[in-house]
N, C-alpha and C positions, 0 to 999 in steps of 0.2 A: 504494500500500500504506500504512493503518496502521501507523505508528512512532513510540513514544513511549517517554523514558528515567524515566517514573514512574508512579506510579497515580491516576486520575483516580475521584474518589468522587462520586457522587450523592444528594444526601439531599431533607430537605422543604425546607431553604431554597431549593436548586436550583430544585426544583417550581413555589415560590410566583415565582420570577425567570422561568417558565418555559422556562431557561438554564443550562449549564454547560462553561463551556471545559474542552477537556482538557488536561491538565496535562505540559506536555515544554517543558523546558529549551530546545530546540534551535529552539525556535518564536519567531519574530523578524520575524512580519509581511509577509516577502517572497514573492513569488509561490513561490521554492524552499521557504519555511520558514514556510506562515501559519497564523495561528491557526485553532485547529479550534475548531467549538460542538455540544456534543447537546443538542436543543431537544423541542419538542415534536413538531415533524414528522421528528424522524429515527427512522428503522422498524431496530428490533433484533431479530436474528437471530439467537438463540442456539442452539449446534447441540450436541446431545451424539453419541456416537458415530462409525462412519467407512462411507463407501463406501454404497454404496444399501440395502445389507442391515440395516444396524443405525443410521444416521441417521438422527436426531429434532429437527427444528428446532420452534424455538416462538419466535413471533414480538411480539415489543412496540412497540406504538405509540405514540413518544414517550418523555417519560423517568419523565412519572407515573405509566404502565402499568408500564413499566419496575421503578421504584422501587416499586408497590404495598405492601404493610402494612408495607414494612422501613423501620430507619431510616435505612439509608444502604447503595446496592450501591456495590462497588466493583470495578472493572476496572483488574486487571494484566499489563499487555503483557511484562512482565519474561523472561518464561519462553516467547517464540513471536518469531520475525525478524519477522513482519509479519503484520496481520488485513488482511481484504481490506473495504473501502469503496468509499462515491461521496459527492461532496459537489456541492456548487453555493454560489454567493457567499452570505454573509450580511449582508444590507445593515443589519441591526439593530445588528453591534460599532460603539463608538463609538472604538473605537483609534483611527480615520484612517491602518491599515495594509490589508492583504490580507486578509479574516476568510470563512472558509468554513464552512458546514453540513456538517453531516455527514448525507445524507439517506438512505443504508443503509449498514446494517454487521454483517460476518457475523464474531459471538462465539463461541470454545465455553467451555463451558461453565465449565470448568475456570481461564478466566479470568477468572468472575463471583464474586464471594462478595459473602452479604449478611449485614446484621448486624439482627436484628429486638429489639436492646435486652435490658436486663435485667430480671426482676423477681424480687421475694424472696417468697417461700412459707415457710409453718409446715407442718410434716409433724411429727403426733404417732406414729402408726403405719408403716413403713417397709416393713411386712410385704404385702405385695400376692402373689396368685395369677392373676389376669388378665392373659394378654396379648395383646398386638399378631395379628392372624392373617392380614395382608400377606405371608407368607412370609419375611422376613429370617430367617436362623440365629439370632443375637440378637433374638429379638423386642423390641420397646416393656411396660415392661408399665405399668400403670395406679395411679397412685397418689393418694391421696386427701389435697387440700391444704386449706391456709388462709390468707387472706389478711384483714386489716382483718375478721376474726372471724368470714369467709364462706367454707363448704366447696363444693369444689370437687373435679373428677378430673382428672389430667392426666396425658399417656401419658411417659413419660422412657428414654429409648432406655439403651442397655448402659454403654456407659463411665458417663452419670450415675448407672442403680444403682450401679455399682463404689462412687461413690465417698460414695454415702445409706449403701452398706452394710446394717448393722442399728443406724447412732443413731434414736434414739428423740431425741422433741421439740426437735427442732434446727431452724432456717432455714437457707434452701437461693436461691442465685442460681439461678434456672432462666430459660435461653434457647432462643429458637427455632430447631431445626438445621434448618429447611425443607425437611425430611421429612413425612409424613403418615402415619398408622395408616391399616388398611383400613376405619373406618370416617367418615373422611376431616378428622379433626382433627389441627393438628398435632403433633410431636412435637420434645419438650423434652430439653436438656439439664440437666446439674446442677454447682453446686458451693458449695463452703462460701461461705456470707455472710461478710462483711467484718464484724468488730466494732467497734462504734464507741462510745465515750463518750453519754453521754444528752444531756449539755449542750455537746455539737461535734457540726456541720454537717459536717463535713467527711469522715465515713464514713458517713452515709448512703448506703443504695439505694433510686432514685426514690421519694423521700421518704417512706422507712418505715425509721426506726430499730431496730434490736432490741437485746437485753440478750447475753449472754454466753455465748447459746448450747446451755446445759447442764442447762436447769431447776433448777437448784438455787439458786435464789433464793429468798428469804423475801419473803413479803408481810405487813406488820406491820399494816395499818388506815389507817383516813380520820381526817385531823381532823374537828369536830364539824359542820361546814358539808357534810361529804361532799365538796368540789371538787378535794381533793389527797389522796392515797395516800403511802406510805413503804413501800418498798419497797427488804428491805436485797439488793443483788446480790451474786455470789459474789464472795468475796475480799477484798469492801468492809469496812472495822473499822464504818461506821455508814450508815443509809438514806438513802436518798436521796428526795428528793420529787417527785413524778409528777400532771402536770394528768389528772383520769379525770372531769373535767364532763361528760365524753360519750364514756365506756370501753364496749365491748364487754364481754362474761365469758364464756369457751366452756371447758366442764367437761369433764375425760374422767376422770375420777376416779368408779369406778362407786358406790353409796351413799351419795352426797351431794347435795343439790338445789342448784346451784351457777347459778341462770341470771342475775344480777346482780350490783351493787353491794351490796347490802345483805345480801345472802345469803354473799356473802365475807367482807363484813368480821364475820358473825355466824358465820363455819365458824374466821376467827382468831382473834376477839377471847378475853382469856383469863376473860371473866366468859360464854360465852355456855353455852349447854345441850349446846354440845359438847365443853366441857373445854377448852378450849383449843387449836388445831392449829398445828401446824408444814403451812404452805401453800405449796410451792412454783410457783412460776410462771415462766413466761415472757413477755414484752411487749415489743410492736410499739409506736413513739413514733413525733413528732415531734420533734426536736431540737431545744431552745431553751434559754433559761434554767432556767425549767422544765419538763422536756420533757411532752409533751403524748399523753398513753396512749391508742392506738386500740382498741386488745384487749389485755386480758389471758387469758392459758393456765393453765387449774387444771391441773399434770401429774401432782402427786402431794401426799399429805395424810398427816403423821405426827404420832405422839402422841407 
């Protein structure tokens, strides 16, 4: 029997070792107590349900099948006395102890979780009427993103509407709950982005910065060269400056022709034929000195 007093993770570093010990304390090399490996030849049987009626195994071969688009599954024994195995010696550990494969082994399911990473979305409209038609009570429904200034749809199951609600121009963590809609993409969850300073690394999400959140920033103009922008954020007493040498500009402001750089800073500037605007936006960076603007979001335009 499988017995382990911790949880053994699988990611791509694994993959590329085409190796992962599992991880138990009580493991000591000796023929009683020796190290276990899932490699590429050990075949996974992950079973959901019970009994012949409603048992569904599905089987992976190896641990890169295994691990497929996630970034790391993890397997916790914590919660079962024992999963049932077969192993045979692994003459590949270099311990110079006891080291056995692990050549099948029956999972269920429930002690698989995987984690298919984060990433950050602009959702200007939160409003959606499409959804999911898999059947669940809670359907998926559909909602229309942006990212690095490119729209997209993605289905976000119930707890993440909860928690979109109805903000308007906000970022959003959204992750894979490894589910699927009935038309076979998968399905996301949500939650608030992390805010992080423009010029610290250190709250980035997979390297796209965003601002405060709330559209209510100002966007003041370019210096004369075009390469930097100011742009005051909320709460800020003065702007900040922003690399936009190669910004995006995505408009949702209806009556204004907004589809670049020059067109913006002609919608703020206070000498232009529009009188001058109050331009709110929102922006995706890079984090550096000076942080470095993928997109900017026209959200809204006041006199």
């Amino acid at each position: 029997d499988f017995v382990s007093d911790d949880v053994t993770t699988i990611d791509r570093a694994s993959v590329q070792m085409t190796v992962q010990q599992v991880a138990d304390s009580t493991a000591n090399g000796t023929t009683d107590h020796p190290y276990l490996y899932f490699t590429e030849q050990t075949k996974f049987i992950v079973v959901n349900g019970y009994g012949t009626d409603s048992l569904k195994p599905k089987v992976y071969n190896g641990i890169s099948e295994l691990l497929g688009d996630a970034v790391s599954v993890t397997l916790d024994n914590s919660d079962l006395d024992e999963i049932l195995f077969t192993c045979s010696n692994y003459i590949y550990a270099n311990t110079g102890a006891v080291a056995k494969q692990v050549d099948t082994i029956f999972i269920p399911s429930s002690e698989l979780s995987r984690d298919y990473g984060t990433n950050t979305y602009f959702i200007h409209n939160p409003f959606t009427a499409i959804q999911d038609t898999s059947g669940e009570t809670n359907p998926a429904l559909l909602y229309t993103v942006y990212q690095g200034g490119e729209r997209s749809t993605i289905w976000i199951d119930k707890d993440g509407q909860d928690v979109i609600g109805t903000a308007q121009d906000q970022f959003w963590t959204i992750k894979v709950t490894g589910k699927t809609a009935a038309d076979g993409r998968p399905i996301y969850s949500a939650d608030a982005a992390s805010v992080g300073d423009p010029y610290d690394n250190t709250d980035r999400i997979d390297n796209i910065g965003i601002d405060v959140s709330t559209g209510d920033n100002i966007y003041v103009g370019t210096t004369n060269n075009g390469l930097t922008a100011m742009i005051t954020l909320k709460g800020a007493a003065n702007w900040k400056a922003f690399n936009v040498g190669n910004v995006k500009v995505v408009n949702f402001v209806s009556g204004y022709t907004v589809n670049n750089l020059d067109d913006l800073n002609n919608l703020a500037s206070l000498t232009s034929l529009n009188g001058g605007k109050r331009v709110k936006v929102c922006v995706e960076y890079a984090a550096a000195e000076t942080p470095i603007a993928s997109t900017i979001y026209v959200v809204a335009v006041e006199n």
